[in-house]
C-alpha positions as CSV (number, residue, x, y, z in Angstrom):
1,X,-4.7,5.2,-36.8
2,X,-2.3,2.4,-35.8
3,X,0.3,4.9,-34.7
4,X,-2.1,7.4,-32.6
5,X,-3.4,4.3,-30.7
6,X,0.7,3.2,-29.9
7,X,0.7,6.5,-28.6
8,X,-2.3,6.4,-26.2
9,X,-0.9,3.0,-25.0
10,X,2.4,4.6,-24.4
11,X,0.9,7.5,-22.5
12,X,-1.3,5.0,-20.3
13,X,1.4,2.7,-19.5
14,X,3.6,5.8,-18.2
15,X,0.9,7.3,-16.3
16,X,0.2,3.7,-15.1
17,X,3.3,2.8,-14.0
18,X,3.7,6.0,-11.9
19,X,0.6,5.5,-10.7
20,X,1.0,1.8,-9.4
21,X,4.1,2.5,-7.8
22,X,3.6,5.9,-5.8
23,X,0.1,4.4,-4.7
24,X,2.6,1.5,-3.3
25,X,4.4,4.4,-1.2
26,X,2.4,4.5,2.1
27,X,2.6,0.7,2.5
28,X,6.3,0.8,1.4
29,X,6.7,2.3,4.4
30,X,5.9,-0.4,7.0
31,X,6.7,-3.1,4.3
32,X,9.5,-4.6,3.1
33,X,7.9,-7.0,-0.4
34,X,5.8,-3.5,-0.6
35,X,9.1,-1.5,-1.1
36,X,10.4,-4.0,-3.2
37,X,7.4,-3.7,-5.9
38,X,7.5,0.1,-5.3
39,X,10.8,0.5,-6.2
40,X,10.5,-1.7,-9.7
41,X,7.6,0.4,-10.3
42,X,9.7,3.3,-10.4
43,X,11.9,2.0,-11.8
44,X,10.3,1.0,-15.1
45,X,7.7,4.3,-14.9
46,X,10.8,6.0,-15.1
47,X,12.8,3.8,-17.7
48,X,9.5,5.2,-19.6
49,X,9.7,8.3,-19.1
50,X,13.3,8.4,-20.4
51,X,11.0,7.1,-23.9
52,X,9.3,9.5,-24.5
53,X,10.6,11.7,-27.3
54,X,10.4,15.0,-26.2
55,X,12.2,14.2,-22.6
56,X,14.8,11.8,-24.7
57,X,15.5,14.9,-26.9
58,X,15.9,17.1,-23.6
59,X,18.4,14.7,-21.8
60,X,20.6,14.2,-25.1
61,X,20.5,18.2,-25.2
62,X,21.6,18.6,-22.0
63,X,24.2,15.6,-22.0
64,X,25.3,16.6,-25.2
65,X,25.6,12.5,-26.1
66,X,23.3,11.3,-28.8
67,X,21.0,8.6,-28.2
68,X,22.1,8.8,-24.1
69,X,18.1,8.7,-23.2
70,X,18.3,4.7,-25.3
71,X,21.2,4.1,-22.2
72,X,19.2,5.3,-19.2
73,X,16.3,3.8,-20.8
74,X,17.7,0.3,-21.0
75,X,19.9,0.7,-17.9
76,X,16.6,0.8,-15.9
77,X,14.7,-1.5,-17.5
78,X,17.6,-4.2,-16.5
79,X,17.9,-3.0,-13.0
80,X,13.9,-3.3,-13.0
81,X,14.5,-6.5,-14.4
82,X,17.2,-7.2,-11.6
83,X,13.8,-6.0,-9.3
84,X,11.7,-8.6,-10.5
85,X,14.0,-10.9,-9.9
86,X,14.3,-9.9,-6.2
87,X,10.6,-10.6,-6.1
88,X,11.2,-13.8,-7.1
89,X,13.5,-15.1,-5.1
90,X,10.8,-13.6,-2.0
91,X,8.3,-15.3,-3.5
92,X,10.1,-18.6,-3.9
93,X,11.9,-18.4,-0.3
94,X,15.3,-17.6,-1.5
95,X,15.6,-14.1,-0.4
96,X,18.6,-14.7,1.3
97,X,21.5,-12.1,1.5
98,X,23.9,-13.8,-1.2
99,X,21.4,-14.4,-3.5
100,X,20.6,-10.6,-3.1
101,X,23.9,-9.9,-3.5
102,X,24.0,-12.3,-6.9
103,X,21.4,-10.3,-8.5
104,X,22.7,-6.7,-8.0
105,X,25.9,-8.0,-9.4
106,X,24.4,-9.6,-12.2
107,X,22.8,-6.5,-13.0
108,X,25.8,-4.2,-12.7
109,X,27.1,-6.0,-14.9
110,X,24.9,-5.9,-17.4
111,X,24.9,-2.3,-17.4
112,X,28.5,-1.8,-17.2
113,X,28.5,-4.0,-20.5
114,X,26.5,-2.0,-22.3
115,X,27.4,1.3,-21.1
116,X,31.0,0.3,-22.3
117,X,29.7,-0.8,-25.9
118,X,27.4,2.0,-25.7
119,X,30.5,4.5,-25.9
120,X,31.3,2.8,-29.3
121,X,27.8,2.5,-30.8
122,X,26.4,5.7,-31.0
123,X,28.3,6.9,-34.3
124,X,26.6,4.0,-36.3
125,X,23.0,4.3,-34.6
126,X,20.0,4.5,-36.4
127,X,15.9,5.2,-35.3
128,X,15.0,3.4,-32.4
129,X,18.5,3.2,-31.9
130,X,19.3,0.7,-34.0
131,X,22.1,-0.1,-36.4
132,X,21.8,1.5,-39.8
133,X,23.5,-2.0,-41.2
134,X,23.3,-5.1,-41.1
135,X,27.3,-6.8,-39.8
136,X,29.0,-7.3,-36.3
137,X,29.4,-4.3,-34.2
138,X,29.5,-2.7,-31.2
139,X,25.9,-1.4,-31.4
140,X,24.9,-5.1,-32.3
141,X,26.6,-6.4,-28.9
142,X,25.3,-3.6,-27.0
143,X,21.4,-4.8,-28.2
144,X,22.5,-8.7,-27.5
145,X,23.8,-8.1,-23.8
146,X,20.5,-6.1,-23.2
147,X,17.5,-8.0,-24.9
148,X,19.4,-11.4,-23.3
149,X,18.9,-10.2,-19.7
150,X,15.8,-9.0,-20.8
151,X,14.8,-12.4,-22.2
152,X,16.4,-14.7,-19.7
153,X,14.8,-12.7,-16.6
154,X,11.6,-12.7,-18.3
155,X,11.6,-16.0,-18.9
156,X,12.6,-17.2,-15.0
157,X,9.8,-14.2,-14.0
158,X,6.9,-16.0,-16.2
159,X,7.6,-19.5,-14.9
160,X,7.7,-18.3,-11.4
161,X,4.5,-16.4,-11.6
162,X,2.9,-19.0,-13.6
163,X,4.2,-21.5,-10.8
164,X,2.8,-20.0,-8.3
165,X,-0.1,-18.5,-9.8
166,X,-1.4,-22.3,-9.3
167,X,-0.8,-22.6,-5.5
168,X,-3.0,-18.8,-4.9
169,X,-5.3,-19.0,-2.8
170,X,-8.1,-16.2,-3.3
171,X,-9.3,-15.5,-6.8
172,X,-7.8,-11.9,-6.7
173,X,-4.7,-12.9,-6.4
174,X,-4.7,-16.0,-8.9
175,X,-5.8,-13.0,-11.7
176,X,-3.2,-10.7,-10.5
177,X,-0.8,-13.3,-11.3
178,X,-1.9,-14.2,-14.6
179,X,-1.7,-10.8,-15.6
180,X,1.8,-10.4,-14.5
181,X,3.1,-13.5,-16.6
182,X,1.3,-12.2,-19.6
183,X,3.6,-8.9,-18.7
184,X,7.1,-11.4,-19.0
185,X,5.8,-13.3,-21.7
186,X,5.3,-10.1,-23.7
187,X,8.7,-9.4,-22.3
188,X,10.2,-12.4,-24.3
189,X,8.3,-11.3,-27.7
190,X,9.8,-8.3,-27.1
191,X,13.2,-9.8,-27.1
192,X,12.3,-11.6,-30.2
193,X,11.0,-8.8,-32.1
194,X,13.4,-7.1,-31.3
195,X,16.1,-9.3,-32.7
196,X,14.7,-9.6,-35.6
197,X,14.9,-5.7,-36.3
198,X,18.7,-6.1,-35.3
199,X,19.6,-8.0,-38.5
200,X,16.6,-7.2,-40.6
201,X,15.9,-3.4,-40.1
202,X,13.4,-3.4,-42.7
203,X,10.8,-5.8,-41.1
204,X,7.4,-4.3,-40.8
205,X,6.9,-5.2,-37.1
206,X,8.2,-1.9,-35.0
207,X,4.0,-1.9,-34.7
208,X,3.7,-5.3,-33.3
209,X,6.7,-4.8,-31.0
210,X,5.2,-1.4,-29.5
211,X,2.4,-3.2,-29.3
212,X,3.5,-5.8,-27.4
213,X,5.5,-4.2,-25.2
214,X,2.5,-1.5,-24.0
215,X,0.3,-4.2,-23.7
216,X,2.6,-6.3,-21.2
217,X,3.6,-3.3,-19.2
218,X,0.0,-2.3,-18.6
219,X,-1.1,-5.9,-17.9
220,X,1.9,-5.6,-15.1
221,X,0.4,-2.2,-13.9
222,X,-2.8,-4.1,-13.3
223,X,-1.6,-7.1,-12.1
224,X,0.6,-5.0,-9.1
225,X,-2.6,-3.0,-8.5
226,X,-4.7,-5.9,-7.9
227,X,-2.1,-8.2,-6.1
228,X,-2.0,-4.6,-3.5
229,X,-6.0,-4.2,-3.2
230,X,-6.1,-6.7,0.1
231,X,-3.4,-4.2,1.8
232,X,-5.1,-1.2,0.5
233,X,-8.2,-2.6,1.7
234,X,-6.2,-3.2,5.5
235,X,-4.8,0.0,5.7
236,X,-8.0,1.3,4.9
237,X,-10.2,-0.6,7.5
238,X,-7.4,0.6,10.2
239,X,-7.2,4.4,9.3
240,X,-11.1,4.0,9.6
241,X,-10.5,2.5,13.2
242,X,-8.3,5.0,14.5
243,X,-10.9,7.7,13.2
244,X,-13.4,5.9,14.6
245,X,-12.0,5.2,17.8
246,X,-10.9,8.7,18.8
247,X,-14.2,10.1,20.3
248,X,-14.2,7.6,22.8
249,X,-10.6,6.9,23.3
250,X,-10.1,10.9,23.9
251,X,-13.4,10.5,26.4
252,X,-11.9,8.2,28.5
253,X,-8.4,9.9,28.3
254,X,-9.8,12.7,29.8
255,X,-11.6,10.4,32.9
256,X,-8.3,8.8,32.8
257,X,-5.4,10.8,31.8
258,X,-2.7,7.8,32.8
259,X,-3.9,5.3,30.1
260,X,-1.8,7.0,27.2
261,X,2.0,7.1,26.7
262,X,1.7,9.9,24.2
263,X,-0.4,13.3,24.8
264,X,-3.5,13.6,22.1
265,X,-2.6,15.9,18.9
266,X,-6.2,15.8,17.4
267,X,-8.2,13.8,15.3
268,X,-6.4,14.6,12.0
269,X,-2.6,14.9,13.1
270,X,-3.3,10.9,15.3
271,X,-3.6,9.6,11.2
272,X,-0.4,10.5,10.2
273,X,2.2,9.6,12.9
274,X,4.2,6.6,13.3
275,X,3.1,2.5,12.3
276,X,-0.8,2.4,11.6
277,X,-0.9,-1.4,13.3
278,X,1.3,-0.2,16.4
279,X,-0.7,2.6,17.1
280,X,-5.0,1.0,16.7
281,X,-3.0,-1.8,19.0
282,X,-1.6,1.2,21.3
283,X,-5.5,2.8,21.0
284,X,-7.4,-0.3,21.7
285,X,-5.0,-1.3,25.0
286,X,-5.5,1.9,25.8
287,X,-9.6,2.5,26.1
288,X,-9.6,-1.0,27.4
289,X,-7.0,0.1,30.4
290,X,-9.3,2.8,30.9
291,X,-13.0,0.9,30.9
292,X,-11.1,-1.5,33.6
293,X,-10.4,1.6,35.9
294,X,-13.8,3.3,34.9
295,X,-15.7,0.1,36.3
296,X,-14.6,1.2,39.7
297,X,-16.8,4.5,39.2
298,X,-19.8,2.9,37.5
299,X,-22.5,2.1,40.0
300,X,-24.0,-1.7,39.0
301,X,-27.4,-0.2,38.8
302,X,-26.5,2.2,36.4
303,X,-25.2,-0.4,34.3
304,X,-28.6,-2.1,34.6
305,X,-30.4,0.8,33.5
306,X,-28.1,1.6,30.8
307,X,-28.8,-1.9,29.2
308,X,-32.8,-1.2,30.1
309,X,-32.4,1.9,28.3
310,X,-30.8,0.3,24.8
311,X,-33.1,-2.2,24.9
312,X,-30.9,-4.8,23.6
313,X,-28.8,-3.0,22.1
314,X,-25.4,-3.6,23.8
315,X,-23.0,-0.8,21.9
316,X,-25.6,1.7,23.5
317,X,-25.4,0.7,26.7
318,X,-22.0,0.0,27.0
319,X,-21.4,3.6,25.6
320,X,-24.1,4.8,28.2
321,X,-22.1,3.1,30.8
322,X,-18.8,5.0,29.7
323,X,-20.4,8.5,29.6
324,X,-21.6,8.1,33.2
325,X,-18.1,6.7,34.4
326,X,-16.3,9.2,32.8
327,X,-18.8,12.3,33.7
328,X,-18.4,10.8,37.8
329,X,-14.3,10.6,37.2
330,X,-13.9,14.2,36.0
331,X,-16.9,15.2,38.8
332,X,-14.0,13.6,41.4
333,X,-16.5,11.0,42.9
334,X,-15.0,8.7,44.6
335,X,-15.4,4.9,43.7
336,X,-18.4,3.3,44.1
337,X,-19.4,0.5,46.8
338,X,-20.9,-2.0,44.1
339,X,-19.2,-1.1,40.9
340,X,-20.0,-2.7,37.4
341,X,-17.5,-5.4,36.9
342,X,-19.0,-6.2,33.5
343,X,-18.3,-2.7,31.8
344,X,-18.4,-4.6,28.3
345,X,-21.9,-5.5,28.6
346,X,-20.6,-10.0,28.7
347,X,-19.5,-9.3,25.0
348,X,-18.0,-12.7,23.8
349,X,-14.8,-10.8,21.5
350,X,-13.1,-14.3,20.2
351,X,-10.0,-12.0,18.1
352,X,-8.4,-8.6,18.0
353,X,-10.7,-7.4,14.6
354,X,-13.7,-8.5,16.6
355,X,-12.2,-6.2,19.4
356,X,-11.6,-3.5,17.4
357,X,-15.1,-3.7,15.5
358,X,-16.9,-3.6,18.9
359,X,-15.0,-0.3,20.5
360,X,-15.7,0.9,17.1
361,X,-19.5,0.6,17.5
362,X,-19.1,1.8,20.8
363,X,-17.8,4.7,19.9
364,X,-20.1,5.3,16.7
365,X,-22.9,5.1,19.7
366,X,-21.1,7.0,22.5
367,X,-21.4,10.3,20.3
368,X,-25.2,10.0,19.6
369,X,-28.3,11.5,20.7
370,X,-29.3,8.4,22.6
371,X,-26.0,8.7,24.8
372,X,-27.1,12.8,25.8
373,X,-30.8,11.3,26.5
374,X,-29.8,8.4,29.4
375,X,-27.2,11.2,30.9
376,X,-30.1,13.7,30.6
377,X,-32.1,11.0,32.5
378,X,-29.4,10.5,35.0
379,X,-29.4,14.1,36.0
380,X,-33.1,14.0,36.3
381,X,-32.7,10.8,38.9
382,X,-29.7,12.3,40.7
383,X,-29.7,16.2,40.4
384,X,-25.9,16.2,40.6
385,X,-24.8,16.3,37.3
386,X,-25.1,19.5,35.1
387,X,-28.2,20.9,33.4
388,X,-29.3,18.7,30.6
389,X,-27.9,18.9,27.2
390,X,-24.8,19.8,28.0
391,X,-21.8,17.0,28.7
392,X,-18.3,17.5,30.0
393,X,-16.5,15.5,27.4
394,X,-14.4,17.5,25.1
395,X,-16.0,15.8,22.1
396,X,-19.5,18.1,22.5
């Protein structure tokens, strides 16, 4: 029972750990601390993959050196732990290039130590890689270099999380912490454990130490998952404004082909193409360059209907507004003699979200039925537009 549970764990904390760390990718991309938790993800999901026994098996096979998976194994977990301590030093404002510079030699090191014991310890390896007796050898030094980086990082990593654990400011975070200190101070019980099975190979405790060392990693998995919800939850909110955005940002790109500095490539392909802040900045400049030139074809009258017509409801008239601007543009009217100088309906927008919420709304209203009704309406009062139900703008 005890051992098909350490498997489970071991299975979850793989899968978890590749998990956390490729869901990392898309903000790894326009973030450098996001990178650096990516990468020790990976790291670690793949020192953990090198443990499980039917891929350890499959690299010593192909390497033809025994035990070779327990090397790559440890060598990652150290330059994971060479990672974490990256981290820290961003976390503690210390990132500088030196100190960068100390850690990856601190690390090489490390693993050039044991990969030069390790060429000497393989003959008198045991299960789980350890040694099958109990005096000074090379196998012993190879275990002692590793589990003390192991135990000296982790203890540096659980202070510094602890530390600043106590300064977080949102709740989220403050958890997210905790749970990655509980991940270093299983780290150092590790060590521990571990130690003991180097000079007393018959202690009952390989359990515990699996144990220990599944339970930490997974607490890390959901510590790094819930220290990245806030940017997931950004990125979200932006690809939703883009989306969002596009009906009226194409409409007023067709009225007013000069606003954008790059052609439209649809709905779909505008999501995945260069920096997601640069380019809802680049699409709110742009419909806001546009409204300013579309004022100039808005009758003030028009506008006053418009806002009669939403009855209070100012994304509806200023969406109203836009259709008519945009439908005289592309009709080649020529500017009007009292144009609408308040083609945002006296909206009061205090920030840039506020900005971007608004044109959202506007845009959510621009492509609704009450939009088609006042330019029906229009056509009825003018006669010059086109029969009703049927609207220029490539989005109908």
């Amino acid at each position: 029972m005890i051992t098909g549970l350490l498997d489970t764990l071991e299975v979850a904390t793989v899968v978890g750990l590749w998990t956390a760390g490729l869901i990392r990718v898309p903000s790894a991309i326009r973030s450098r601390r996001a990178r650096l938790w990516a990468v020790t993800l990976l790291l670690e999901a793949l020192s953990m993959t090198f443990a499980q026994p039917a891929i350890g098996r499959w690299v010593n096979a192909f390497t033809g050196i025994p035990n070779v998976e327990s090397l790559l194994k440890h060598g990652l977990t150290a330059l994971f732990d060479a990672a974490i301590l990256h981290i820290m030093l961003v976390v503690v404002g210390r990132d500088s290039r030196l100190n960068r510079r100390r850690v990856l030699i601190s690390a090489l090191i490390t693993v050039a130590a044991m990969t030069v014991l390790f060429g000497f310890a393989t003959s008198s390896a045991g299960p789980y890689f350890l040694p099958k007796t109990v005096s000074f050898s090379p196998l012993i030094s190879y275990w002692l270099v590793y589990l003390s980086y192991v135990c000296a990082i982790s203890t540096i990593a659980m202070w510094v999380f602890w530390r600043y654990n106590l300064r977080a400011g949102s709740r989220l975070l403050r958890v997210s912490l905790k749970l990655i200190t509980v991940c270093f101070g299983a780290g150092i019980g590790y060590a521990v454990l571990r130690t003991v099975l180097l000079f007393s190979p018959q202690t009952p405790i390989v359990a515990a130490m699996r144990l220990i060392m599944y339970t930490g990693l997974l607490a890390f998995v959901a510590g790094s998952i819930l220290s990245a919800c806030p940017d997931y939850a950004r990125t979200a909110r932006g690809y939703r404004a883009l989306w969002t955005l596009y009906p009226l940002w194409r409409a007023v790109y067709e009225a007013v082909p000069h606003i954008a500095l790059i052609k439209p490539r649809g709905r779909v392909r505008e999501l995945a193409f260069g920096s997601l802040n640069l380019r809802l900045y680049r699409r709110v400049i742009e419909i806001r360059d546009g409204l300013i030139t579309l004022r100039d074809y808005l009758p003030a009258s028009v506008l006053d209907r418009a806002r009669a017509y939403a009855g209070g409801d100012s994304a509806v008239a200023t969406a109203c507004s836009v259709a008519v601007a945009c439908r005289s543009k592309l009709d080649g009217a020529e500017p009007c003699a009292d144009p609408a100088t308040d083609l945002f309906d006296g909206e009061e927008l205090p920030d840039r979200a506020s900005e971007i919420e608004w044109l959202c709304t506007v845009s959510r209203a621009y492509d609704s039925a009450a939009v088609r009704e006042f330019l029906d309406l229009g056509r009825e009062r003018s006669g010059r537009l086109e029969p009703p139900g049927t609207l220029t703008s490539p989005l109908f």
